[in-house]
NULO-123084 format. One line per 4 residues: number of its first residue (from 1); their letters; for each residue x, y, z of N, C-alpha, C, O. Coordinates in Angstrom, 3 decimals, padded with zeros to 6 digits. Layout:
BEGIN
NUM> A> X,Y,Z,X,Y,Z,X,Y,Z,X,Y,Z; ...
This chain:
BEGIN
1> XXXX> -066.219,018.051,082.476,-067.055,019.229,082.533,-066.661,020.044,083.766,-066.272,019.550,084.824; -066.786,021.179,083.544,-066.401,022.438,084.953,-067.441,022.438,085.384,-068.489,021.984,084.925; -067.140,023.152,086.664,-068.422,023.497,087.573,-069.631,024.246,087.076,-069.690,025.038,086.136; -070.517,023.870,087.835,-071.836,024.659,086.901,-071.528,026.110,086.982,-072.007,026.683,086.003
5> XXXX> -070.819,027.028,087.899,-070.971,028.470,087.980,-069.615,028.972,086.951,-069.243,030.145,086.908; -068.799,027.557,085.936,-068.128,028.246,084.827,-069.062,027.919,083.654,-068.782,028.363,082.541; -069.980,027.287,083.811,-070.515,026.918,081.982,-070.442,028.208,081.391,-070.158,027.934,080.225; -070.528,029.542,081.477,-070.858,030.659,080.570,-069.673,031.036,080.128,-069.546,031.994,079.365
9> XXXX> -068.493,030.188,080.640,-067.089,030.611,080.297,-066.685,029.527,078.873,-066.960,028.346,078.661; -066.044,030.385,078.202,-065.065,029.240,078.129,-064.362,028.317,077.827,-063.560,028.785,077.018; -064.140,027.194,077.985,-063.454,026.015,078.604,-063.087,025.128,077.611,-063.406,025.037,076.426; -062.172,024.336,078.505,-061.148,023.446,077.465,-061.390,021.748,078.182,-062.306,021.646,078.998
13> XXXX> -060.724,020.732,077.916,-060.234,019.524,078.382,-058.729,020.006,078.909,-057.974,020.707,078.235; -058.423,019.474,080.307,-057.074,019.220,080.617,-056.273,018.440,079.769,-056.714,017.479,079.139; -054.853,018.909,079.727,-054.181,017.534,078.709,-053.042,017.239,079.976,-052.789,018.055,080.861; -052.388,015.801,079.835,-051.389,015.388,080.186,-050.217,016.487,080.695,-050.405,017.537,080.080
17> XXXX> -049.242,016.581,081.475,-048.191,017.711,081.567,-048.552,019.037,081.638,-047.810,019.990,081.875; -049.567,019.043,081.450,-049.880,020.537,081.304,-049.900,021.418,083.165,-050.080,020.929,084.280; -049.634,022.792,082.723,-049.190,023.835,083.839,-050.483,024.349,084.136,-050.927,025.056,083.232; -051.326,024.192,085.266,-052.399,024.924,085.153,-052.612,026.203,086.882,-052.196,025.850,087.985
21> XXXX> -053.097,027.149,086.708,-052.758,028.109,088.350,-054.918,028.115,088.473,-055.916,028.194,087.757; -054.562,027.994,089.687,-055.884,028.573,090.009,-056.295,029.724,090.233,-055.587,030.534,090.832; -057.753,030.078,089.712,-058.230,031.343,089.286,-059.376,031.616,089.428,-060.323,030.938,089.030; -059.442,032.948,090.186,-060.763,033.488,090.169,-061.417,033.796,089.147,-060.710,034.482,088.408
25> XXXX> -062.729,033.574,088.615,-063.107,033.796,087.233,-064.175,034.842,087.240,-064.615,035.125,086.125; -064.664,035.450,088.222,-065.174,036.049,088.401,-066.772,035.838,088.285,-067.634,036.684,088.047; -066.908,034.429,088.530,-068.446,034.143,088.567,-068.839,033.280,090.324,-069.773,032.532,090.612; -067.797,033.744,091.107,-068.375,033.151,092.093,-067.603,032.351,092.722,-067.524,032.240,093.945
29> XXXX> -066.872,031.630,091.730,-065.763,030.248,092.172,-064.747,030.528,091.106,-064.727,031.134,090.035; -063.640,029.611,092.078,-062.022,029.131,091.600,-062.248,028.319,090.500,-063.297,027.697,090.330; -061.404,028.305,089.833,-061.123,027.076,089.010,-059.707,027.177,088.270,-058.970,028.163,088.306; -059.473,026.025,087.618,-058.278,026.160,086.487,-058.542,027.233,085.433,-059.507,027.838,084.968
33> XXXX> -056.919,027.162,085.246,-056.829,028.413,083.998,-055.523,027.846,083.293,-054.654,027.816,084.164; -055.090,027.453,082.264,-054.152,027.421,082.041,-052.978,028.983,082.128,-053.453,030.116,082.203; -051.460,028.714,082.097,-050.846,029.882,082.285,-050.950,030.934,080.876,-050.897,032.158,080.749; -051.050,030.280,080.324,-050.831,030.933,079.116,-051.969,031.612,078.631,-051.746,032.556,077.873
37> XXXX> -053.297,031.301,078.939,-054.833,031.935,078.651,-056.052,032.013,080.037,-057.107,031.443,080.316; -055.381,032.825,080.505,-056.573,032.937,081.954,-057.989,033.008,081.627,-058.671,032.634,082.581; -058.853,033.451,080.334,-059.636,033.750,080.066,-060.567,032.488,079.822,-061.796,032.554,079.809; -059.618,031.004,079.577,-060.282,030.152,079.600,-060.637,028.621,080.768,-060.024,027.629,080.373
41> XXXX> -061.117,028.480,081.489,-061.434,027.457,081.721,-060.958,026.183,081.538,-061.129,025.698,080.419; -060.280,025.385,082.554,-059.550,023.968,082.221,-060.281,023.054,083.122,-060.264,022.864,084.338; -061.033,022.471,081.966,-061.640,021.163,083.380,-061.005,019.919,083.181,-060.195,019.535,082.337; -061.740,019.182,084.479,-060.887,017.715,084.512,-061.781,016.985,084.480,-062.990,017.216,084.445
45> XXXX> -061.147,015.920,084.494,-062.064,014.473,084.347,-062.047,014.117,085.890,-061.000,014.290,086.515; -063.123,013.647,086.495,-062.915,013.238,087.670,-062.023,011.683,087.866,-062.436,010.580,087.509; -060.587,012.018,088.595,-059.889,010.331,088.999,-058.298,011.549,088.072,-057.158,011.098,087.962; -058.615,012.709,087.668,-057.240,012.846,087.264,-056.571,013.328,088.166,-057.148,013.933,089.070
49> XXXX> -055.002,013.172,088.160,-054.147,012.961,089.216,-053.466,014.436,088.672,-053.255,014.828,087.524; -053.215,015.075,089.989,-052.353,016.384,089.984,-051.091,016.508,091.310,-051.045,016.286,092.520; -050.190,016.986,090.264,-049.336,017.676,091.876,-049.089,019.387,091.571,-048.927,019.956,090.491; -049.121,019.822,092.656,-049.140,021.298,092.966,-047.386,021.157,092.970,-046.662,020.164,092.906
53> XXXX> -047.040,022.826,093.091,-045.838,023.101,092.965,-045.232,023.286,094.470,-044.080,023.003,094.798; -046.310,023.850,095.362,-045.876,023.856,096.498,-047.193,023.079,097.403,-048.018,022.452,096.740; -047.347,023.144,098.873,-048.538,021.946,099.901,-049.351,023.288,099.202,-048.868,024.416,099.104; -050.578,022.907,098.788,-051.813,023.166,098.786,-052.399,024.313,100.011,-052.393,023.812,101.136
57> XXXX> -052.725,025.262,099.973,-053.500,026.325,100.986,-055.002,026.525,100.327,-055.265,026.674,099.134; -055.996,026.481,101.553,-056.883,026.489,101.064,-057.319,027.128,102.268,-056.546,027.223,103.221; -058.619,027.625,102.317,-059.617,028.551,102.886,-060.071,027.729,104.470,-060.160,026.508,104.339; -060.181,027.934,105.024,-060.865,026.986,106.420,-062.222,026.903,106.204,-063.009,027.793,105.880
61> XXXX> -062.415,025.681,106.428,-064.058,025.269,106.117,-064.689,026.313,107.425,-065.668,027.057,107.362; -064.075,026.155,108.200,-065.114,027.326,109.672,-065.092,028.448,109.135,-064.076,029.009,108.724; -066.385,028.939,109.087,-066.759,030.724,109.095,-065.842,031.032,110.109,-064.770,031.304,109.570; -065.758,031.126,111.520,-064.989,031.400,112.305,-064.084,031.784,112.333,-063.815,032.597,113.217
65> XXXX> -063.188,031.428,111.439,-061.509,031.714,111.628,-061.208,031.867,109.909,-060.267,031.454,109.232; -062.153,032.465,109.623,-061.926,032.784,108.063,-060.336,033.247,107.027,-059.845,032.938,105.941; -060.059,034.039,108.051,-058.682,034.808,108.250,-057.492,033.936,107.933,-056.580,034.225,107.158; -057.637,032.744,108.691,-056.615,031.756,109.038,-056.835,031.186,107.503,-057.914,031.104,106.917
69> XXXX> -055.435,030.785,106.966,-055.417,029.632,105.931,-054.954,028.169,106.425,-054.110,027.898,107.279; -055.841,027.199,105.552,-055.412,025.742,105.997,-054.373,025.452,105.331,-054.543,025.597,104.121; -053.223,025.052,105.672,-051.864,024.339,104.619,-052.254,022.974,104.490,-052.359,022.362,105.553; -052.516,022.297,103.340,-052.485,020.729,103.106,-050.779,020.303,103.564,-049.793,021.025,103.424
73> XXXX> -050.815,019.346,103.958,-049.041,018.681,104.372,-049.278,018.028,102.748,-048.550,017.036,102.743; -049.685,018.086,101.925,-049.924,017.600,100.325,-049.492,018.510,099.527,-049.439,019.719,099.754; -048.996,017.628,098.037,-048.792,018.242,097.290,-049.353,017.599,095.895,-049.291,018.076,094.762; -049.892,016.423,096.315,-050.965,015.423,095.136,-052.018,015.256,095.615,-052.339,014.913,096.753
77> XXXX> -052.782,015.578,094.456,-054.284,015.220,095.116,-055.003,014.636,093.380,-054.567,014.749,092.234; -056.019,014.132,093.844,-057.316,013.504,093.032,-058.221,014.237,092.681,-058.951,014.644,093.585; -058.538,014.709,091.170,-059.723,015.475,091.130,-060.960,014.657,091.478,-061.073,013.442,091.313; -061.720,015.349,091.898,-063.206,014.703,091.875,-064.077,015.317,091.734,-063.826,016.457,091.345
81> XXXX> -065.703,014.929,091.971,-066.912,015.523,091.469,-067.563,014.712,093.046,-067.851,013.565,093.387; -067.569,016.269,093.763,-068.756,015.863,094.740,-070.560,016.647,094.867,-070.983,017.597,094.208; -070.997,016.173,095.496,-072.666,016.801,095.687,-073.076,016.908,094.240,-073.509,017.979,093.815; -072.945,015.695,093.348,-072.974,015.251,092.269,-074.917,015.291,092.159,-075.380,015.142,091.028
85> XXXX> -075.784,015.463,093.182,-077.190,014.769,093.338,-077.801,016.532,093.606,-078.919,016.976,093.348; -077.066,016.974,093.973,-077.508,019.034,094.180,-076.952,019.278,093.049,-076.089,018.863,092.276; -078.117,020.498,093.274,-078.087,021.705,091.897,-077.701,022.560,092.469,-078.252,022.895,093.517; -076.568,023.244,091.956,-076.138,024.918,091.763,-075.864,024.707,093.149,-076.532,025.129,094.094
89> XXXX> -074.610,023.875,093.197,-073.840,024.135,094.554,-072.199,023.204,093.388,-072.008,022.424,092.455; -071.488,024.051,094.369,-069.971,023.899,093.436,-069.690,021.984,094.217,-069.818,021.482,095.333; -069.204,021.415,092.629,-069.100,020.047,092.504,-067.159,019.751,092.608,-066.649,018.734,093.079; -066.523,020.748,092.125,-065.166,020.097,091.888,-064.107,020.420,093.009,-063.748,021.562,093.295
93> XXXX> -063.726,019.447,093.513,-062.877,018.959,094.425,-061.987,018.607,094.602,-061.965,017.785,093.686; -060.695,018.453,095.266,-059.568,017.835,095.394,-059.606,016.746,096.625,-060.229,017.018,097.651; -058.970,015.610,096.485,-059.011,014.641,097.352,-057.135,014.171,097.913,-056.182,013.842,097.207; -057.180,014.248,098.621,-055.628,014.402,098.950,-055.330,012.779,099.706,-056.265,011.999,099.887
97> XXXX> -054.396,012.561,099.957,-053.738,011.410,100.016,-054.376,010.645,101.038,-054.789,009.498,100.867; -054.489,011.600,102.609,-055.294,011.171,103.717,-056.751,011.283,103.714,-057.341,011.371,104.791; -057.341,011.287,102.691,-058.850,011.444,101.985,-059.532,012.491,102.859,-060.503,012.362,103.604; -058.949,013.326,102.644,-059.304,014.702,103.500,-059.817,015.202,101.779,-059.115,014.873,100.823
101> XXXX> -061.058,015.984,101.600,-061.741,016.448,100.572,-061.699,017.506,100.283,-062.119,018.039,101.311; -061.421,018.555,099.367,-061.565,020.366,099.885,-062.231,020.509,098.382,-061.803,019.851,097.434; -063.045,021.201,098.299,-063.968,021.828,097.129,-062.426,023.224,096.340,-061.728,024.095,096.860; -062.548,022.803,095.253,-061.531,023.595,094.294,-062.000,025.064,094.447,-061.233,025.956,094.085
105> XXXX> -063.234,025.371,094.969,-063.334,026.668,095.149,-062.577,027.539,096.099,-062.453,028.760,096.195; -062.037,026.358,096.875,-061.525,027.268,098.319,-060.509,027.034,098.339,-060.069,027.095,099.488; -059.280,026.570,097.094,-057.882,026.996,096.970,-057.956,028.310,096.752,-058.900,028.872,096.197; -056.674,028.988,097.307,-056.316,030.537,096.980,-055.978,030.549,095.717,-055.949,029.546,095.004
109> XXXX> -055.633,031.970,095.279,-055.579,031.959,093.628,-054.207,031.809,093.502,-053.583,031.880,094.561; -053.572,031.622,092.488,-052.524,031.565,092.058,-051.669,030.531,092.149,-050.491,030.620,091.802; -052.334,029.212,092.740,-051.613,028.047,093.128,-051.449,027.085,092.233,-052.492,026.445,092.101; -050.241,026.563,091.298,-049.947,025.786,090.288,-049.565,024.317,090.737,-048.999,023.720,091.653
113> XXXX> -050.220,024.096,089.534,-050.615,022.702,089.743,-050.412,021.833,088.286,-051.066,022.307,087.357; -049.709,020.794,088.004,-049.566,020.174,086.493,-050.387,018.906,086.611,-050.657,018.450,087.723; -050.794,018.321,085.480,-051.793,017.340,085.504,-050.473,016.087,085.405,-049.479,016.093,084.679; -050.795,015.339,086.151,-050.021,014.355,086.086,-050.176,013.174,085.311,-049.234,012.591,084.775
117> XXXX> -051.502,012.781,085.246,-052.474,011.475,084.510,-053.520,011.881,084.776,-053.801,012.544,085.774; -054.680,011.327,083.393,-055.807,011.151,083.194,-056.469,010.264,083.370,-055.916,009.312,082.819; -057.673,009.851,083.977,-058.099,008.612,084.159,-058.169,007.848,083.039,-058.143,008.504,081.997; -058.289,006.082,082.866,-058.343,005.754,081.662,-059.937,006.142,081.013,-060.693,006.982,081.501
121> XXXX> -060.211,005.310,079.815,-061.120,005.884,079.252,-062.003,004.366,078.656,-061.075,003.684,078.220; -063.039,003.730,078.491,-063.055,003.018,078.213,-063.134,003.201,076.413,-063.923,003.954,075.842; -062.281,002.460,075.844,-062.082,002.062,074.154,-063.165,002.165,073.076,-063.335,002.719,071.990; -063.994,001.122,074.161,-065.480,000.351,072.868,-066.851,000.630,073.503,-066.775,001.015,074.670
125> XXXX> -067.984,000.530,073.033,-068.896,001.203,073.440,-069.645,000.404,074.584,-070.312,000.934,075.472; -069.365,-001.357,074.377,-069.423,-002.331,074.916,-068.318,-002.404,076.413,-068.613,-003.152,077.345; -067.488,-001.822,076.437,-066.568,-001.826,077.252,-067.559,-000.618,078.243,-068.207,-000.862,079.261; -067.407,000.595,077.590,-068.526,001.898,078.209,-069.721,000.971,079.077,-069.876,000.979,080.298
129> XXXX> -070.400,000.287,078.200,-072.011,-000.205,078.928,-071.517,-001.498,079.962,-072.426,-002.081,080.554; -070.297,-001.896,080.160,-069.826,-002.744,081.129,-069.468,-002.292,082.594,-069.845,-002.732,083.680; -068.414,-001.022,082.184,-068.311,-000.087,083.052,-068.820,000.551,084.066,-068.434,000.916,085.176; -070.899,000.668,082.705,-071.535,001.914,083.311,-072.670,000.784,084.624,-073.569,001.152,085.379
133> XXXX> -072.034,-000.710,084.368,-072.994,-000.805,085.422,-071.886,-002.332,086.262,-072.487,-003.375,086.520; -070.795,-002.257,086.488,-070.112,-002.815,086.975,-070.200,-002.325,088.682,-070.044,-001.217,089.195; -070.496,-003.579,089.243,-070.532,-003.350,090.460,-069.608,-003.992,091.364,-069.250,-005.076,090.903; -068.953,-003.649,092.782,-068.114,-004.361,093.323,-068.707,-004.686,094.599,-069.261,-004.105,095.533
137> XX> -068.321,-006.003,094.215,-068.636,-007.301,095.381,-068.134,-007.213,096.451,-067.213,-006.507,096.042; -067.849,-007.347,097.863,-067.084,-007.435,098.999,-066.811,-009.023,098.965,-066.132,-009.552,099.846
């Protein structure tokens, strides 16, 4: 699922290989677009694996130095789903190698990125209800 400020768009499932640029959609926040149809919306599964074409630039978390862009030394990162427990605050994220976090809203536009892998999926429905409450031990 995309961020809550694309639901009125939209939107597709990411597939495997696929070319996707980031895009202003004009509701507020970035997100995927595939190249070929900007008009739609590409979400991910959170745990899918991407590499960008070039290190990642993204916005500086400081109001302060707004001006300035951050360069990731990355060029793979982890989708994810953060502030998963708030409403109507942007959830989708990139997680980069040194678990440094940046919200997908605050990549610049135009930055390509191919899906590399999808997380797995569980099979059986029994496998699902194993999953949904599997806990890890230390």
């Amino acid at each position: 699922m995309c961020d809550y400020s694309l639901h009125a768009l939209k939107s597709r499932p990411a597939r495997v290989g696929e070319r996707l640029l980031i895009r202003q959609f004009g509701t507020g926040t970035r997100g995927f677009a595939a190249k070929e149809d900007w008009t739609t919306a590409v979400c991910l599964v959170p745990g899918s694996e991407l590499v960008f074409s070039k290190n990642v630039v993204c916005a500086r978390p400081d109001a302060l130095l707004w001006w300035l862009r951050l360069r990731m030394n990355y060029k793979t990162a982890i989708f994810r789903k953060v502030n998963t427990e708030e409403r109507c605050v942007h959830h989708d994220a990139l997680e980069f190698p040194d678990g440094y976090v940046v919200l997908l809203t605050c990549l610049y536009e135009g930055q390509e990125a191919t899906v590399l892998q999808l997380p797995a999926q569980p099979t059986t429905a029994k496998k699902k209800e194993e999953e949904r409450f599997s806990v890890y031990l230390d």
